[in-house]
N, C-alpha and C positions, 0 to 999 in steps of 0.2 A: 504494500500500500504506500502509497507516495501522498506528502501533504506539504503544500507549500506554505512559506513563512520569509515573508520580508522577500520575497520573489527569488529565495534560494529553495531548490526542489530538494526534499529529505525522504527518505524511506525507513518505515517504519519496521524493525521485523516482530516474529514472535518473540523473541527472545527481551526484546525492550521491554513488552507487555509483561514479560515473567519478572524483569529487572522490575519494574515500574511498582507490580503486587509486592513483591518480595522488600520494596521501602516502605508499603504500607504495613507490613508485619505478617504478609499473609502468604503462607509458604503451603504448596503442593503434598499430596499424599504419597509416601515410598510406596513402589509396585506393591510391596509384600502389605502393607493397608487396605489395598484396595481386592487384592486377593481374599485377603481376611474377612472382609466386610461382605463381600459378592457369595463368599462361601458359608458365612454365619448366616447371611439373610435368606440364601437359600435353603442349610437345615431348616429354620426357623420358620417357613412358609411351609414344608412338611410337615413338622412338629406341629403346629397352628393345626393343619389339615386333619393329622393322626389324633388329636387330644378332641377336636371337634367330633369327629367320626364316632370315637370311643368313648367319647363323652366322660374324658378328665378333664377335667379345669384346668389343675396345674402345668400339664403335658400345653395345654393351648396357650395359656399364658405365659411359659415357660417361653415357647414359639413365638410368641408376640414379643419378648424382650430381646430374645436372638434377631429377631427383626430389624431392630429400633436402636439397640445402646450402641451399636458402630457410631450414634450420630454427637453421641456423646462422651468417646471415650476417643481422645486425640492420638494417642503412642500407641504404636505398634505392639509392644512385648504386653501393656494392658489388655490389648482389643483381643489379642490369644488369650491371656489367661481366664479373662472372663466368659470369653468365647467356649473353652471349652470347660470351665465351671456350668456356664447354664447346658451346655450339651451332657456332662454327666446327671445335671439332674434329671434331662427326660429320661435317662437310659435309668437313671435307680427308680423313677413315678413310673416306668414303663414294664419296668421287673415287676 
């Protein structure tokens, strides 16, 4: 993208835009986050499905937090721990 200023022509790339976020404080997810997140929310919409079906509560809502706390838990080595704390709990409400 090209934007003129003072009638010298500049180009913008992505990387300025990531410069530009990165002065406002706001920094990008590592692959390994986003893995974590895709892969929590997808148990989580199972669990949801299974707890529904069978009619456990906790199994559902258990699925409903697998969903939802990636949006709230910023670090990686957190988003696993809790990731797989709430996944052990459907498997012990499942037993």
């Amino acid at each position: 993208m090209r934007a003129r200023t003072n009638g010298v022509i500049t180009s913008h790339t992505p990387m300025d835009n990531l410069e530009t976020l990165q002065a406002m404080g706001l920094t990008l997810p590592s692959p390994a986050y986003i893995v974590g997140a895709v892969l929590f929310g997808i148990i989580g919409i199972v669990a949801y499905r299974y707890g529904k079906r069978a009619e456990k509560p906790r199994s559902k809502w258990l699925g409903v937090a697998l969903m939802f706390y990636p949006y709230a838990v910023s670090q990686t080595w957190l988003l696993y721990v809790v990731g797989v704390a709430l996944c052990a709990g459907i498997i012990i409400d499942r037993g």
